[in-house]
C-alpha positions, 0 to 999 in steps of 0.5 A, spaced: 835 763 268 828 766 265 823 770 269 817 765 272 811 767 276 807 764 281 800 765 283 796 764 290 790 764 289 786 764 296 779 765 299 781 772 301 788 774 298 792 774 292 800 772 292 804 773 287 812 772 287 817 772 281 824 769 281 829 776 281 836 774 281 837 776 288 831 774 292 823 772 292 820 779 290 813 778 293 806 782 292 799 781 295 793 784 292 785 782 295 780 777 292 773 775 295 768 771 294 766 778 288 773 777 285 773 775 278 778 772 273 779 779 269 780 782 277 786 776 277 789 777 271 789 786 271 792 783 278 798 779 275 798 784 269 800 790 274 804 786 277 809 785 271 808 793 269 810 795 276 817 790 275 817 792 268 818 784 267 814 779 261 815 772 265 817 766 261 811 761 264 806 764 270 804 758 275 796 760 278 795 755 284 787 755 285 783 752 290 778 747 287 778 741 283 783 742 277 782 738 271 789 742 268 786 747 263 780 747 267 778 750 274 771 744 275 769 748 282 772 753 287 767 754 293 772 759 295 771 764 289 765 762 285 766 765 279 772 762 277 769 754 277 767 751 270 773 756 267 778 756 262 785 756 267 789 758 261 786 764 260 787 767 267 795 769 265 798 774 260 796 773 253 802 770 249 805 767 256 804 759 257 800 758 264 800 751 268 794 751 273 794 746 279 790 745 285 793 750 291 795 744 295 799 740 290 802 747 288 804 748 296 806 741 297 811 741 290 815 747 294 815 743 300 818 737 297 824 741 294 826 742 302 825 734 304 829 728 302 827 724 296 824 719 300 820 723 304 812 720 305 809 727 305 802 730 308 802 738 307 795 741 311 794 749 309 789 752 313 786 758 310 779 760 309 778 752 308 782 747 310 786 742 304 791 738 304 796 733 300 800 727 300 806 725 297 808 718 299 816 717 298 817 722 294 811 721 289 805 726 289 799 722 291 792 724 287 787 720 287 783 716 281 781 723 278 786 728 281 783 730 286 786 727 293 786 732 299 778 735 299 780 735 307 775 740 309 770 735 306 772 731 311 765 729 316 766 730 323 761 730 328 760 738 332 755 739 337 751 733 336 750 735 328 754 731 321 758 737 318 765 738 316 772 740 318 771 746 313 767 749 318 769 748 325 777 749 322 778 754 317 779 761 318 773 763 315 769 759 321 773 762 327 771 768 324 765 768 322 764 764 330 767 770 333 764 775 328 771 780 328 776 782 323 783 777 323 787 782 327 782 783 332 781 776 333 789 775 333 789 782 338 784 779 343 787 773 344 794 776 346 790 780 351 787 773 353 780 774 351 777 766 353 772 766 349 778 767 343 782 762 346 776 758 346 775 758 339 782 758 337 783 752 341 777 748 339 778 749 331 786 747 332 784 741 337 779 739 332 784 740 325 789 736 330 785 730 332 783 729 324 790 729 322 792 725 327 787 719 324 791 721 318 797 719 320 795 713 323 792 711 317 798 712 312 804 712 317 808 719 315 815 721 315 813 728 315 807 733 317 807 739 314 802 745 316 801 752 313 797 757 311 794 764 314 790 760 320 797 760 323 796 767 324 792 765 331 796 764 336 795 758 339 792 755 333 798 750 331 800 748 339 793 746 340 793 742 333 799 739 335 797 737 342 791 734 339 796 729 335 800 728 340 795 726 345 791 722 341 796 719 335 799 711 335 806 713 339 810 708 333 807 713 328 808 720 331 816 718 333 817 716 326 813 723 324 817 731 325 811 736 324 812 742 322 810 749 319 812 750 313 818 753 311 816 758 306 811 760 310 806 764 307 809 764 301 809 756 300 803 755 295 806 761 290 812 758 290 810 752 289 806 755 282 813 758 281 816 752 281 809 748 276 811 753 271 817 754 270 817 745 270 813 745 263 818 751 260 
């Protein structure tokens, strides 16, 4: 069966999983807006010495704008735009490098019927998403369908973008806390959390809904480290269901993504090991 790894490169972490013969072997390391393509790869190099492996393909899932080799622009980990993806794995070892989400949307595909029209939404440090319409994955003129977290919305009265009034990086930097203790907070029913929660899920929510209403989905699958506030996924759900055409949101499941927070990284898996 050979040995395949995926990589989830992320604003804050970084995923890595391996295909052992009994079950998804799993590690996660640190990233940041300072981590640099030498810091991947000791990362995916110590990953292989720990396990005593030497995989067949490595699948680096990135998130920017990917013209395969090539990594054209990461806002989230800005030293890795305008570099060589091929060079980011183990010397010897093919890589394929993709677009985190079309990397999560190939895993997700793998549990939907074939003729499923797909919209995948990752809420991490940013927001992105990607679309599959019967089954084929939709990618624009020039393959870079999905930008969402570019997506202009209006927020007190000022033109910005979803990014930052969704992603985690918002929440946090709006609460000034640590994950943990946001989630924390929250539990304890802290309202100024659950105010900010709420507002960055109703917001994720009412752009999704539009979404639906425009390409008419079987399917809305949702992931990603936001998720981890509780509350999040419900407000973005009620949002939907509140301001979404009722013929369209009854011929949609939506839903948290299945591999949960492994679903970018077994997707690049799965991108490798194709191209073996």
């Amino acid at each position: 069966m050979g040995i395949h790894i995926g990589v989830d490169l992320g604003g804050t972490k970084v995923r890595i999983v391996s295909n052992t013969p009994d079950q998804l072997d799993a590690a996660v390391g640190v990233s940041g807006l300072d981590f640099t393509p030498q810091m991947l790869r000791q990362q995916i190099e110590d990953y292989c010495t720990t396990r005593g492996m030497r995989p067949d393909t490595i699948g680096i899932a990135v998130p920017g704008l990917i013209q395969a080799p090539q990594i054209l622009q990461c806002d989230d980990l800005p030293h890795f735009s305008k570099t060589d993806g091929s060079a980011l794995g183990i010397p010897g070892v093919p890589v394929s490098i993709l677009n985190d989400l079309d990397a999560g949307l190939l895993d997700v595909l793998s549990n939907l019927p074939s003729s499923a029209t797909c919209l995948l939404v990752m809420v991490g440090t940013t927001v992105g998403t990607s679309l599959a319409v019967k089954g084929v994955p939709f990618n624009g003129a020039c393959g870079f369908a999905g930008e969402l977290g570019y997506f202009p919305v209006m927020e007190e009265g000022e033109l910005t973008r979803l990014d930052k009034i969704a992603g985690g990086r918002y929440i946090i930097s709006k609460l000034g806390a640590s994950p943990e203790q946001i989630t924390a907070e929250i539990l304890q029913g802290n309202q100024k959390y659950i105010s900010v929660m709420n507002h960055a899920g109703k917001s994720l929510g009412r752009v999704i809904s539009g979404i639906m209403s425009f390409i008419n989905p079987s399917h809305v699958v949702v992931g990603g480290g936001t998720l981890r506030y509780p509350g999040y996924f419900e407000s973005m759900q009620k949002e939907i269901e509140s301001t979404c055409l009722d013929e369209i949101l009854n011929a949609c499941t939506i839903s948290k993504a299945a591999s949960g927070k492994n679903v970018v990284a077994k997707g690049a898996l799965l991108a490798g090991k194709r191209m073996h």
